[in-house]
MOPAC internal coordinates of N, CA, C and O (Angstrom, degrees):
PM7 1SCF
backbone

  N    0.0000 0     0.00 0     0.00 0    0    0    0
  C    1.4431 1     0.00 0     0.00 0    1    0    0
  C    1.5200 1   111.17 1     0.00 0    2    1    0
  O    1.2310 1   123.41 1   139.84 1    3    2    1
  N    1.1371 1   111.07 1   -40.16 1    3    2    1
  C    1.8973 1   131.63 1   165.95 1    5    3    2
  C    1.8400 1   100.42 1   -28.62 1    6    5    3
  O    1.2310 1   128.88 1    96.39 1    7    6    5
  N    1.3455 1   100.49 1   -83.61 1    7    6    5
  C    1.1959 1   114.97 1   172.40 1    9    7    6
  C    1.6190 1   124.54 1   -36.11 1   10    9    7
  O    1.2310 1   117.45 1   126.65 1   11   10    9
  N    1.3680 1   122.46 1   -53.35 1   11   10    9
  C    1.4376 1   116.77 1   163.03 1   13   11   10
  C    1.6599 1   113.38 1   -54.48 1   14   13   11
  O    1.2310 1   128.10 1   130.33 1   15   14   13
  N    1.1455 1   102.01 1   -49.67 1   15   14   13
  C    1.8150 1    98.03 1  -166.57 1   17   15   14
  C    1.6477 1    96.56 1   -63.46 1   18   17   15
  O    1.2310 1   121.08 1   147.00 1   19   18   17
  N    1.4372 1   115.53 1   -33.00 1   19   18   17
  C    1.5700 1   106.56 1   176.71 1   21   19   18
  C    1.4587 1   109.47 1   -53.83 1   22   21   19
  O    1.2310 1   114.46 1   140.03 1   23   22   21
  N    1.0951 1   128.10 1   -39.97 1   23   22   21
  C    1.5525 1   129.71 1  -143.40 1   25   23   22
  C    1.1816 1    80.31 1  -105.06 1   26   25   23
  O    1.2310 1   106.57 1   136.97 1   27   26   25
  N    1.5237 1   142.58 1   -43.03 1   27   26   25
  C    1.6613 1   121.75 1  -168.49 1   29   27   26
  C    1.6399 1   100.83 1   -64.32 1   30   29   27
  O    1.2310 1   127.01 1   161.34 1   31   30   29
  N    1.4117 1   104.12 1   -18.66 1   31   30   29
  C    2.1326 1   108.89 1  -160.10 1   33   31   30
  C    1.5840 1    84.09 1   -51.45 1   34   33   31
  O    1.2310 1   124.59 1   108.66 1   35   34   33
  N    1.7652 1   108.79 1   -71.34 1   35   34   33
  C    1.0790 1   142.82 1  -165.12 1   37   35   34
  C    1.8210 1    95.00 1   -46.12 1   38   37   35
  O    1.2310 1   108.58 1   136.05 1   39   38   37
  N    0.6153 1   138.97 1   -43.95 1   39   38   37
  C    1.5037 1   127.79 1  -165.66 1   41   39   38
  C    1.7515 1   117.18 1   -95.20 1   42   41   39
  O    1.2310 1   122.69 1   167.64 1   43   42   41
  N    1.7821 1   112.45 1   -12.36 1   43   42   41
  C    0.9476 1   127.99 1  -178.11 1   45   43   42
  C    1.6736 1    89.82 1   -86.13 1   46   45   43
  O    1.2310 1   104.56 1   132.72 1   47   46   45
  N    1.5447 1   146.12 1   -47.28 1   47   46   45
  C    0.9822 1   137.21 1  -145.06 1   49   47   46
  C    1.3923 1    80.02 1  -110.55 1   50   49   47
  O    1.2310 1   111.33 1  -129.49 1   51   50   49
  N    1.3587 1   133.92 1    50.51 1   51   50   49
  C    1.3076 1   119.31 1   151.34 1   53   51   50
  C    1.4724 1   142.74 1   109.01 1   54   53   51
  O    1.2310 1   122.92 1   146.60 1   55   54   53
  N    1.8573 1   112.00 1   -33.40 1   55   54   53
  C    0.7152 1   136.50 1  -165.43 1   57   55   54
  C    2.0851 1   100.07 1  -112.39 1   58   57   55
  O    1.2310 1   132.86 1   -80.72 1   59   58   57
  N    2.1826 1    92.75 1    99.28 1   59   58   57
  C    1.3731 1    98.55 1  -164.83 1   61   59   58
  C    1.1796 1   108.37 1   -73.24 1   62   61   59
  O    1.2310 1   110.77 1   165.38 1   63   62   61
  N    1.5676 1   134.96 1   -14.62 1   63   62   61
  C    1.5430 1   132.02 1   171.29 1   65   63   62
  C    1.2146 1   105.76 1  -129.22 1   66   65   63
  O    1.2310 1   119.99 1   -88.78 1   67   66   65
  N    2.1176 1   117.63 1    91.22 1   67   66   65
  C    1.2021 1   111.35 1   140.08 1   69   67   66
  C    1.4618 1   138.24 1   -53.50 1   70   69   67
  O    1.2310 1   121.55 1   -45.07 1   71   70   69
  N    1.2669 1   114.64 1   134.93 1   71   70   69
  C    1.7281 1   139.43 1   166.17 1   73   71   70
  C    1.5231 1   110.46 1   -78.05 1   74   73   71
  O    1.2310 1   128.06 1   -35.33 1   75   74   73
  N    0.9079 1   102.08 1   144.67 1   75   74   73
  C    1.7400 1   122.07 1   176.07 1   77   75   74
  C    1.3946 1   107.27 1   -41.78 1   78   77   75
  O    1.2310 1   116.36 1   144.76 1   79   78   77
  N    1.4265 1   124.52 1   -35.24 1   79   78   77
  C    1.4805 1   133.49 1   176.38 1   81   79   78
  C    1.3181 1   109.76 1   -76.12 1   82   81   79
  O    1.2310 1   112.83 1   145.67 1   83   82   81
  N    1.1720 1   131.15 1   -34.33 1   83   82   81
  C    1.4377 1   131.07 1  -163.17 1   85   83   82
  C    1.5591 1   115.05 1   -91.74 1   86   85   83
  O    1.2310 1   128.91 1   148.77 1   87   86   85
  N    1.8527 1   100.44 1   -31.23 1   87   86   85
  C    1.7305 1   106.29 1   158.28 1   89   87   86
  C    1.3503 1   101.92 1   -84.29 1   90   89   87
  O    1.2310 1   101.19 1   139.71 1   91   90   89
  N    1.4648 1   151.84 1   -40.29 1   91   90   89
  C    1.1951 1   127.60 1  -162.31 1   93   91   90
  C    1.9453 1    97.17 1   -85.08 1   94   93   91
  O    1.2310 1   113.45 1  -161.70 1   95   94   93
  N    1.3858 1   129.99 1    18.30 1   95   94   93
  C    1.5583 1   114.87 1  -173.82 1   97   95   94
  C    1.5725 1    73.76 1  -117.54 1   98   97   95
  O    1.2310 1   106.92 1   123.26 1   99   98   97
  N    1.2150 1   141.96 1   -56.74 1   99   98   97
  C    1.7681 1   125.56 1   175.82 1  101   99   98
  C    1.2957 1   122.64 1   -22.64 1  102  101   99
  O    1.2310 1   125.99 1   122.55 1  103  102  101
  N    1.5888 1   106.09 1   -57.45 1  103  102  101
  C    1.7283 1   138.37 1   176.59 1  105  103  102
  C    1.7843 1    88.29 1   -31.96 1  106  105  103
  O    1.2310 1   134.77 1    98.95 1  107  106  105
  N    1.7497 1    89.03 1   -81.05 1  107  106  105
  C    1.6136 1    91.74 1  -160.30 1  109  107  106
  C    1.4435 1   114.47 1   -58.65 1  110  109  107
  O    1.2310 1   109.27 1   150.97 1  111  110  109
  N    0.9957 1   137.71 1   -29.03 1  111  110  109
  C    1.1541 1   128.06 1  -170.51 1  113  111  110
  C    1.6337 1   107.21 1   -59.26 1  114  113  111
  O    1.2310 1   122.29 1   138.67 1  115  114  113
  N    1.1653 1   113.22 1   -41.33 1  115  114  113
  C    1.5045 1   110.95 1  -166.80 1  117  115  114
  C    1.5726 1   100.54 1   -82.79 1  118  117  115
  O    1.2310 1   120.20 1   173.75 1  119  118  117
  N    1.3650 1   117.22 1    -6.25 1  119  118  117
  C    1.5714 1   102.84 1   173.88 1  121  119  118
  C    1.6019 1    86.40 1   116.93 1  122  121  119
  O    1.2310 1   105.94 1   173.40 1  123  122  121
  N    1.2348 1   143.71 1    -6.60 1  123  122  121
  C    1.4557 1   130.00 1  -160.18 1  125  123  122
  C    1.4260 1   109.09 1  -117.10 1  126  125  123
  O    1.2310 1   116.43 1   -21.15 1  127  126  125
  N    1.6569 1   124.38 1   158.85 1  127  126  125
  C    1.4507 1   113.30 1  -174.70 1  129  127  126
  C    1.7854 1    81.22 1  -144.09 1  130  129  127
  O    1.2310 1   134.53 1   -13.64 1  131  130  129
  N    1.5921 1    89.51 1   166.36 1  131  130  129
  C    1.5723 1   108.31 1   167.20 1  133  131  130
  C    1.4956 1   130.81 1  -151.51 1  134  133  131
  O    1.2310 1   121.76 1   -24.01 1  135  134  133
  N    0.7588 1   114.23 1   155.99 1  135  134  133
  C    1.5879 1   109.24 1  -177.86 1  137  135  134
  C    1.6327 1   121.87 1   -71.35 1  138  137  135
  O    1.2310 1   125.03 1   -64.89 1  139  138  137
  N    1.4509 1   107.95 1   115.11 1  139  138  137
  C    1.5885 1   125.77 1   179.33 1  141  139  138
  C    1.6207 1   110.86 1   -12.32 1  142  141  139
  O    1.2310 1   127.05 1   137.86 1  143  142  141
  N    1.8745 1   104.04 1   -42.14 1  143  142  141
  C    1.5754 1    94.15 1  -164.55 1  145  143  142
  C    1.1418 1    95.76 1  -106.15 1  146  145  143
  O    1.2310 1   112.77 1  -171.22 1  147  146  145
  N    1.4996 1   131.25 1     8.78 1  147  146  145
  C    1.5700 1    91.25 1   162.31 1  149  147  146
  C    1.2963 1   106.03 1   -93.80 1  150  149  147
  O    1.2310 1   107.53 1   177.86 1  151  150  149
  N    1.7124 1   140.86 1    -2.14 1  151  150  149
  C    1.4417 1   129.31 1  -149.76 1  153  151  150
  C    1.3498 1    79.76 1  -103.62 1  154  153  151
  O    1.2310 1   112.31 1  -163.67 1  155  154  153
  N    1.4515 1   132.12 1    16.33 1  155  154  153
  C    1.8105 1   123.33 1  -157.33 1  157  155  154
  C    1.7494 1    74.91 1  -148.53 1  158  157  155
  O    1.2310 1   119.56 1  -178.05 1  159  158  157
  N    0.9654 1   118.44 1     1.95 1  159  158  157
  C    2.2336 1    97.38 1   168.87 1  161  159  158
  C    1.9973 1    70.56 1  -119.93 1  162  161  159
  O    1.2310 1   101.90 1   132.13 1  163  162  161
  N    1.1201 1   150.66 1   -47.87 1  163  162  161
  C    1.6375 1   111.90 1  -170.76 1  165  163  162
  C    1.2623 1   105.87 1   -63.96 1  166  165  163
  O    1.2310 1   112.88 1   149.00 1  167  166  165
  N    1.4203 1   131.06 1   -31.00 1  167  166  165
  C    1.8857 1   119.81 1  -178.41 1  169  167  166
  C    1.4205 1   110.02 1   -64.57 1  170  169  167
  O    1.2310 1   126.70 1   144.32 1  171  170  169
  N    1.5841 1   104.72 1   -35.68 1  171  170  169
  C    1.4183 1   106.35 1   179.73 1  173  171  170
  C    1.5461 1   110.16 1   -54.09 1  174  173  171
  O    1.2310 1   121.65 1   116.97 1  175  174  173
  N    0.8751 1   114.45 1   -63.03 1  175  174  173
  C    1.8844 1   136.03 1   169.80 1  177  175  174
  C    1.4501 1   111.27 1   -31.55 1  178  177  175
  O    1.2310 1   118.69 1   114.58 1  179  178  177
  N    1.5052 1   120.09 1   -65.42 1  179  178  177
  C    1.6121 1   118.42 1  -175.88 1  181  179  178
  C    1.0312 1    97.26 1   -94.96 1  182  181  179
  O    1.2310 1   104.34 1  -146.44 1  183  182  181
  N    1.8138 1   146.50 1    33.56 1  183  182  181
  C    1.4857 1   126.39 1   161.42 1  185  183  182
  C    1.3683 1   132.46 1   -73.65 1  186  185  183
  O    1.2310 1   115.55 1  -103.76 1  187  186  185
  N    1.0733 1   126.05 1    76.24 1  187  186  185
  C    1.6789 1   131.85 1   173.38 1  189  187  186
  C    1.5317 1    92.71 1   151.32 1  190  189  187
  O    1.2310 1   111.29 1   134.66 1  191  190  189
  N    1.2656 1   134.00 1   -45.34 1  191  190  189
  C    1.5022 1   122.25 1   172.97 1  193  191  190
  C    1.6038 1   136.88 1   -69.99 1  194  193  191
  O    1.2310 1   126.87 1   -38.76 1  195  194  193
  N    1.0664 1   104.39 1   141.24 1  195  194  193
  C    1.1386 1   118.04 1  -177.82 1  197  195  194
  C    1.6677 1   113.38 1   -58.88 1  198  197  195
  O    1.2310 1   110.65 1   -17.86 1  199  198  197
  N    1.2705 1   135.17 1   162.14 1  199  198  197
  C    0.9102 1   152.21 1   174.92 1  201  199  198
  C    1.8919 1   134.72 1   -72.38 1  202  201  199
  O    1.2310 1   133.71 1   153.95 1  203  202  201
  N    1.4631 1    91.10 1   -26.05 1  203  202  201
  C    1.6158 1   115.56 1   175.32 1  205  203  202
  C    1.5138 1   102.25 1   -95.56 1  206  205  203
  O    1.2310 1   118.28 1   134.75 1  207  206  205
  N    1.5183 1   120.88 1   -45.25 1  207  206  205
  C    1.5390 1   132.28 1   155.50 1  209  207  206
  C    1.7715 1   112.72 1   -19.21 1  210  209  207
  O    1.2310 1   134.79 1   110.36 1  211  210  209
  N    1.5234 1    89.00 1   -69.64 1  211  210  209
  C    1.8802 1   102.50 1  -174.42 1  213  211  210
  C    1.2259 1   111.65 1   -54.64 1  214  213  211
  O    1.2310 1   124.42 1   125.13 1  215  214  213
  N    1.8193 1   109.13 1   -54.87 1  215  214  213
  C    1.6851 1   107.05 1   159.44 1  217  215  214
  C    1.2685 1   139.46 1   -18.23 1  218  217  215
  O    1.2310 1   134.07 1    95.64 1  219  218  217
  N    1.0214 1    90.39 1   -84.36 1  219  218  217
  C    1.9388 1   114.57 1  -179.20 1  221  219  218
  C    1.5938 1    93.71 1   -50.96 1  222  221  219
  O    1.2310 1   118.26 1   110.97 1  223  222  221
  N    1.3733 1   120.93 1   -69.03 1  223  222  221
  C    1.6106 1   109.84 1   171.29 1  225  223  222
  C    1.4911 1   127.79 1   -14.17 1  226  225  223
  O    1.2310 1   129.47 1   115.48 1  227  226  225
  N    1.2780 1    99.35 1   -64.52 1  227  226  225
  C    1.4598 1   131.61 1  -165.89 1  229  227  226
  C    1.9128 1    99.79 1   -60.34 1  230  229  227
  O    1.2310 1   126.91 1   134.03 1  231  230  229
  N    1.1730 1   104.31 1   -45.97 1  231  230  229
  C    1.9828 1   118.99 1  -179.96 1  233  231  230
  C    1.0863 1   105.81 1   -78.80 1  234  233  231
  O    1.2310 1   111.27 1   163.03 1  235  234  233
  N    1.2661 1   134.04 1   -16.97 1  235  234  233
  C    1.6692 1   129.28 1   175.41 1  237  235  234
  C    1.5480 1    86.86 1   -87.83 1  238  237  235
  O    1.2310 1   108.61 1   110.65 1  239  238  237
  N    1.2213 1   138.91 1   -69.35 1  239  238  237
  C    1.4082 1   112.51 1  -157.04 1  241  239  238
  C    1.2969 1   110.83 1   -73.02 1  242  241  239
  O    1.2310 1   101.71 1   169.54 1  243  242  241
  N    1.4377 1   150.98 1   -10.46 1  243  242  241
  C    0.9939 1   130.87 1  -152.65 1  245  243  242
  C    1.8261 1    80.84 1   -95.82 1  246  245  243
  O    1.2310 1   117.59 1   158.37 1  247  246  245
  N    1.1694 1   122.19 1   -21.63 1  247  246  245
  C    1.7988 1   109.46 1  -167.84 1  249  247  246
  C    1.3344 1    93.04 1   -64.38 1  250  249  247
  O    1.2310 1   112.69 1   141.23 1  251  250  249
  N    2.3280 1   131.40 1   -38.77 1  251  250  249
  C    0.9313 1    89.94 1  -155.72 1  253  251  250
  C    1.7522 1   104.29 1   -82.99 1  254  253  251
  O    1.2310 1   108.71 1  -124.63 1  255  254  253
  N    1.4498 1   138.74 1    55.37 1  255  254  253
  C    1.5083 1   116.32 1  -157.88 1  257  255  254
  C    1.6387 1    86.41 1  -102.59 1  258  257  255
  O    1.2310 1   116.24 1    -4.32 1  259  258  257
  N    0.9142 1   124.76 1   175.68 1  259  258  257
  C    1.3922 1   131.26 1   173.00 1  261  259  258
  C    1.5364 1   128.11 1   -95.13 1  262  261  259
  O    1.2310 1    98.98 1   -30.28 1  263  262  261
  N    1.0419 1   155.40 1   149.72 1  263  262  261
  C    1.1644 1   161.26 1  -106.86 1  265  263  262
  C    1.4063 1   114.08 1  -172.90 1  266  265  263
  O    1.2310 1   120.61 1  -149.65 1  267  266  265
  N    0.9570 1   116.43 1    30.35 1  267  266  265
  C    1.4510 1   132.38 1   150.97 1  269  267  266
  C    1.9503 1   105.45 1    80.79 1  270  269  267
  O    1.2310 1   134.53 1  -170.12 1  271  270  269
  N    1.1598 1    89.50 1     9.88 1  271  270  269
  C    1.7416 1    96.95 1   168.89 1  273  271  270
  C    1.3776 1   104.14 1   107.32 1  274  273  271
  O    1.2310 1   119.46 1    58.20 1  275  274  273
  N    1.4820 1   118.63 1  -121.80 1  275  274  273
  C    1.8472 1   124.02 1  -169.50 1  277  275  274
  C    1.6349 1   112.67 1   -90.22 1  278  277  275
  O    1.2310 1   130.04 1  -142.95 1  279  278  277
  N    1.4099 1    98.25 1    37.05 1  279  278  277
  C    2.0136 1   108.63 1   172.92 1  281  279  278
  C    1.3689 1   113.19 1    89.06 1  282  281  279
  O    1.2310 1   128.62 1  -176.07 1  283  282  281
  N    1.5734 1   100.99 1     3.93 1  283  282  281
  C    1.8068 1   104.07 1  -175.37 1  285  283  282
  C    1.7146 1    88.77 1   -66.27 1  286  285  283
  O    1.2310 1    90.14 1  -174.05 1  287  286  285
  N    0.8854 1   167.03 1     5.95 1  287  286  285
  C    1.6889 1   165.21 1   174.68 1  289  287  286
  C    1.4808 1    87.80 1   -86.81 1  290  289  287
  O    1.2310 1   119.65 1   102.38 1  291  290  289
  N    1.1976 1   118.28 1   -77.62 1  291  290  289
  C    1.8755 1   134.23 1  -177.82 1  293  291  290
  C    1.6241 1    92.69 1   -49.29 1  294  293  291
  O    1.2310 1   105.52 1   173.28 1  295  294  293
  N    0.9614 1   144.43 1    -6.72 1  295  294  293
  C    1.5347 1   116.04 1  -177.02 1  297  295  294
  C    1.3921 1   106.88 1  -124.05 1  298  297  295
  O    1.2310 1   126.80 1   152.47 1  299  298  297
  N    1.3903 1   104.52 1   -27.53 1  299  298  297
  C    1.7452 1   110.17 1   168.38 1  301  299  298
  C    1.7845 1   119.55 1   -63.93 1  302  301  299
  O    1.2310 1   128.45 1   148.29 1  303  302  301
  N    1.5309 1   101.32 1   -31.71 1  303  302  301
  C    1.4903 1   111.70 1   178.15 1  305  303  302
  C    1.5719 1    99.96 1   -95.65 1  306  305  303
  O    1.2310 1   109.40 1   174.24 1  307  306  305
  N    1.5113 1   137.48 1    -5.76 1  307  306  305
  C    1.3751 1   114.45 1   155.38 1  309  307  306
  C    1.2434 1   126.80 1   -63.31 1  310  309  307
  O    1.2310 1   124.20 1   141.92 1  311  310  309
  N    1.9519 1   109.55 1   -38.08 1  311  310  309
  C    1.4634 1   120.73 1  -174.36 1  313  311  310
  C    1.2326 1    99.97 1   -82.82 1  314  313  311
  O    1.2310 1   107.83 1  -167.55 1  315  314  313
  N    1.6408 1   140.32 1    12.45 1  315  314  313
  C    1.4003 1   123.38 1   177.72 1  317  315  314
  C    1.2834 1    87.22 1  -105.40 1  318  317  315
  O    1.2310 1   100.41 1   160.68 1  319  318  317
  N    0.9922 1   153.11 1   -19.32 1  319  318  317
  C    1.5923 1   164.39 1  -144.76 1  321  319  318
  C    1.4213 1    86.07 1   -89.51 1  322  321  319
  O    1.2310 1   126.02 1   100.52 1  323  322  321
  N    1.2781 1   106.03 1   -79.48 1  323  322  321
  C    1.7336 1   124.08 1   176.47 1  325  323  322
  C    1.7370 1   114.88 1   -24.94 1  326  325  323
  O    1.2310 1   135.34 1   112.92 1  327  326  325
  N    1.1782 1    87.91 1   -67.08 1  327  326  325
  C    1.7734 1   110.61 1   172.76 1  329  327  326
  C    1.2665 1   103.34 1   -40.32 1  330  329  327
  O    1.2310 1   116.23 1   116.19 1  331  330  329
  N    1.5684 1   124.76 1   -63.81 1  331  330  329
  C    1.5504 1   119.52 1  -158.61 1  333  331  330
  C    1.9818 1    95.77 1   -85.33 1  334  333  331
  O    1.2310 1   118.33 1   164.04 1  335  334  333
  N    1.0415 1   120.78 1   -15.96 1  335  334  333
  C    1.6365 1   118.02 1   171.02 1  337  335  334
  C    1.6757 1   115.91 1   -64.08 1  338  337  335
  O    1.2310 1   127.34 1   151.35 1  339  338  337
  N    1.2551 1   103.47 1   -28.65 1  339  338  337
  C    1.6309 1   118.73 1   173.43 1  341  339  338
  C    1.0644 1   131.61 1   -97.20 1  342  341  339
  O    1.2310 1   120.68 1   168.81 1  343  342  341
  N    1.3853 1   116.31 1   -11.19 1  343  342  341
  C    1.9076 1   139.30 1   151.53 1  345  343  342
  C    1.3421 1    91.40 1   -71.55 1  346  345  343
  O    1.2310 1   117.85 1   114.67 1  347  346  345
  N    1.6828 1   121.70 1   -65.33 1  347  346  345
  C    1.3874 1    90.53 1  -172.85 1  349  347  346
  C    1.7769 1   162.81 1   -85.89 1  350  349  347
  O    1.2310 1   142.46 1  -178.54 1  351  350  349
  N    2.2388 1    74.00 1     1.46 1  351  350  349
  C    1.5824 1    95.64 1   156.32 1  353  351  350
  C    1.7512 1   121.61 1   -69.97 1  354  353  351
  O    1.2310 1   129.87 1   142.92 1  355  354  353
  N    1.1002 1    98.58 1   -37.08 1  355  354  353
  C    1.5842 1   104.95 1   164.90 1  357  355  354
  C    1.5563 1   139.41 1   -49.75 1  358  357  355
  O    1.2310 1   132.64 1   133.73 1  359  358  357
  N    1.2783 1    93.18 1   -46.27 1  359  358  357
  C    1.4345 1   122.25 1  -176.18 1  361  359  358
  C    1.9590 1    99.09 1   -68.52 1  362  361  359
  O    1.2310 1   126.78 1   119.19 1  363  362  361
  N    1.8204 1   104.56 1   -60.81 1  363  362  361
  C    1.3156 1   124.17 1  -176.19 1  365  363  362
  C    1.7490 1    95.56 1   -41.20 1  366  365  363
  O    1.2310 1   122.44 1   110.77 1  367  366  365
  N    1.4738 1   112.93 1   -69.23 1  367  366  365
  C    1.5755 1   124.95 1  -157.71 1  369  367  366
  C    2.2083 1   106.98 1   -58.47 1  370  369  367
  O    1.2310 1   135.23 1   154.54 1  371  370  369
  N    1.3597 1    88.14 1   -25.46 1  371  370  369
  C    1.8810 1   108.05 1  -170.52 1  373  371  370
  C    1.8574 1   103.31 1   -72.15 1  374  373  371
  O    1.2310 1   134.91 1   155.11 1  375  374  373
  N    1.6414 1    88.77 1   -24.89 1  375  374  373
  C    1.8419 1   103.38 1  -168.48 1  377  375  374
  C    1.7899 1    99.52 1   -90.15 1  378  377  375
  O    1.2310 1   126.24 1   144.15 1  379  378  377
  N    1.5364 1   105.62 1   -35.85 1  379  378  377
  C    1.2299 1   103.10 1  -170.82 1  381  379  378
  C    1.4857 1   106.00 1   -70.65 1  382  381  379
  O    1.2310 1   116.85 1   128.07 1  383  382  381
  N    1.4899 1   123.60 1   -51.93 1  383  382  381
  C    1.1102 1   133.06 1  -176.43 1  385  383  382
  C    1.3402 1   110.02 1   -57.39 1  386  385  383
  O    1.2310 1   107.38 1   144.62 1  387  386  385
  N    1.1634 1   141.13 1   -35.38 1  387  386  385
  C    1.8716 1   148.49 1   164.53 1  389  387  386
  C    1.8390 1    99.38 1   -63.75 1  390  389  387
  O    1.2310 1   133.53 1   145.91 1  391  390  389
  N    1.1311 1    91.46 1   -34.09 1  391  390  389
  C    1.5445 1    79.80 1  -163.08 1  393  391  390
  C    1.7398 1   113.27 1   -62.91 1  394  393  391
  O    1.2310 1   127.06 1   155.69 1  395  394  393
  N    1.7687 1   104.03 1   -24.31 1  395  394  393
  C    1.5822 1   111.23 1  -161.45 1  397  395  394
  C    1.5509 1    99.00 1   -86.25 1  398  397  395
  O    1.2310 1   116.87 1   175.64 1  399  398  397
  N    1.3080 1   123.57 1    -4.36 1  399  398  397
  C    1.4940 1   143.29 1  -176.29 1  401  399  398
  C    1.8123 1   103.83 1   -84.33 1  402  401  399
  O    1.2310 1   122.71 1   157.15 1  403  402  401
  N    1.6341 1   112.41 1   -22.85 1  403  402  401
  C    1.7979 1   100.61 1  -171.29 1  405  403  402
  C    1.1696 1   103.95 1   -75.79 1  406  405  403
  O    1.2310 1   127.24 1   -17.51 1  407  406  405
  N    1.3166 1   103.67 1   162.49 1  407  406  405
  C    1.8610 1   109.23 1   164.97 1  409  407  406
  C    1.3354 1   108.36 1    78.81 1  410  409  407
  O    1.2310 1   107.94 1   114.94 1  411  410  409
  N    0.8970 1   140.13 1   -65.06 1  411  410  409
  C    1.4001 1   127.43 1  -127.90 1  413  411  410
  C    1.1918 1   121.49 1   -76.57 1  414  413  411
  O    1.2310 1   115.95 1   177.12 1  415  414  413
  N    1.5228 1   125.29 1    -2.88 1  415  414  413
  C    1.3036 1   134.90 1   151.28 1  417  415  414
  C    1.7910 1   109.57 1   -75.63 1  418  417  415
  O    1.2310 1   109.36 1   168.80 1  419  418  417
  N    1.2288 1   137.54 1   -11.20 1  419  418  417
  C    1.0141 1   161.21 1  -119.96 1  421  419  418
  C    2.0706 1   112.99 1  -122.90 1  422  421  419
  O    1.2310 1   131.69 1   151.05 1  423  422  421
  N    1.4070 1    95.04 1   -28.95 1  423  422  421
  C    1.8267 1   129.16 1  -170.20 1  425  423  422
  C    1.4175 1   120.02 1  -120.03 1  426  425  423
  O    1.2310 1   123.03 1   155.81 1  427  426  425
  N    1.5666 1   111.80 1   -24.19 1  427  426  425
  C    1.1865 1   123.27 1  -158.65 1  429  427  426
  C    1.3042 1   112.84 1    53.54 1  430  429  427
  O    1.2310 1   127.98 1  -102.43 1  431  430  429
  N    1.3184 1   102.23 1    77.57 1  431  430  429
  C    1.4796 1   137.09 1   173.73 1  433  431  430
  C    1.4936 1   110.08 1  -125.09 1  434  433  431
  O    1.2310 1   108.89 1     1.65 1  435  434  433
  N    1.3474 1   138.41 1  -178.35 1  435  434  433
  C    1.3468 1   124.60 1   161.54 1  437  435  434
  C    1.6946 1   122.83 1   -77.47 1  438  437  435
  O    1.2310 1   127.12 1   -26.05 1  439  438  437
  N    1.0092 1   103.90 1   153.95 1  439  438  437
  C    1.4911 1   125.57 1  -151.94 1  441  439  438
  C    1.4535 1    92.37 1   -88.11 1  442  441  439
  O    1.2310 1   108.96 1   -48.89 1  443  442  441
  N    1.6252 1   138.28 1   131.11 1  443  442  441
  C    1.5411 1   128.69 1  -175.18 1  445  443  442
  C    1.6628 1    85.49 1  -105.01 1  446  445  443
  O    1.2310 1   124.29 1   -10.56 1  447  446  445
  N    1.5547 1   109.37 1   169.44 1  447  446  445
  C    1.3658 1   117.61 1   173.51 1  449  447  446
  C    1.4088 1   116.69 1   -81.53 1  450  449  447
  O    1.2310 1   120.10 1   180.00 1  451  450  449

């Protein structure tokens, strides 16, 4: 996955046919390395196509993948939706309530326990 996000870096800043050097000098910069043949089987892969090509490719198959049957996928990820909306009222109200606790030993104000 390293390797794609290298080569999209490289193609977003311009350069429409990255080389093995230009994704493996992205790699390093951020601290990351990869192996010669896989950054040389993705060139192999996008050689002569365009980049919006691979896209659009890439969005036609994923519509046809399946979806876990009659929307039970769509209804399990509504109630996780739900779930993480109520962690983060929780979380929000846990921050507010800590928050009225800083300082105040801090100003010579009263000191909380």
């Amino acid at each position: 996955m390293k390797v794609v996000a290298a080569y999209l870096l490289a193609t977003l800043g311009g350069n429409t046919s990255p080389s093995a050097s230009d994704v493996q000098k992205i790699l390093k910069s951020v601290g990351a390395s990869a192996e010669d043949d896989r950054v040389n089987a993705l060139l192999g892969e996008l050689s002569g196509k365009s980049l919006d090509e691979v896209l659009s490719a890439g969005k036609a198959k994923l519509a046809t993948v399946p979806t876990g049957g009659s929307g039970g996928a769509v209804a399990s990820s509504g109630a996780s939706k739900t779930e993480e909306k109520k962690e983060e009222k929780k979380e929000e109200k846990q921050e507010d309530e800590s928050a009225g606790d800083v300082g105040f030993g801090l100003f010579g104000g009263e000191e909380s326990d």
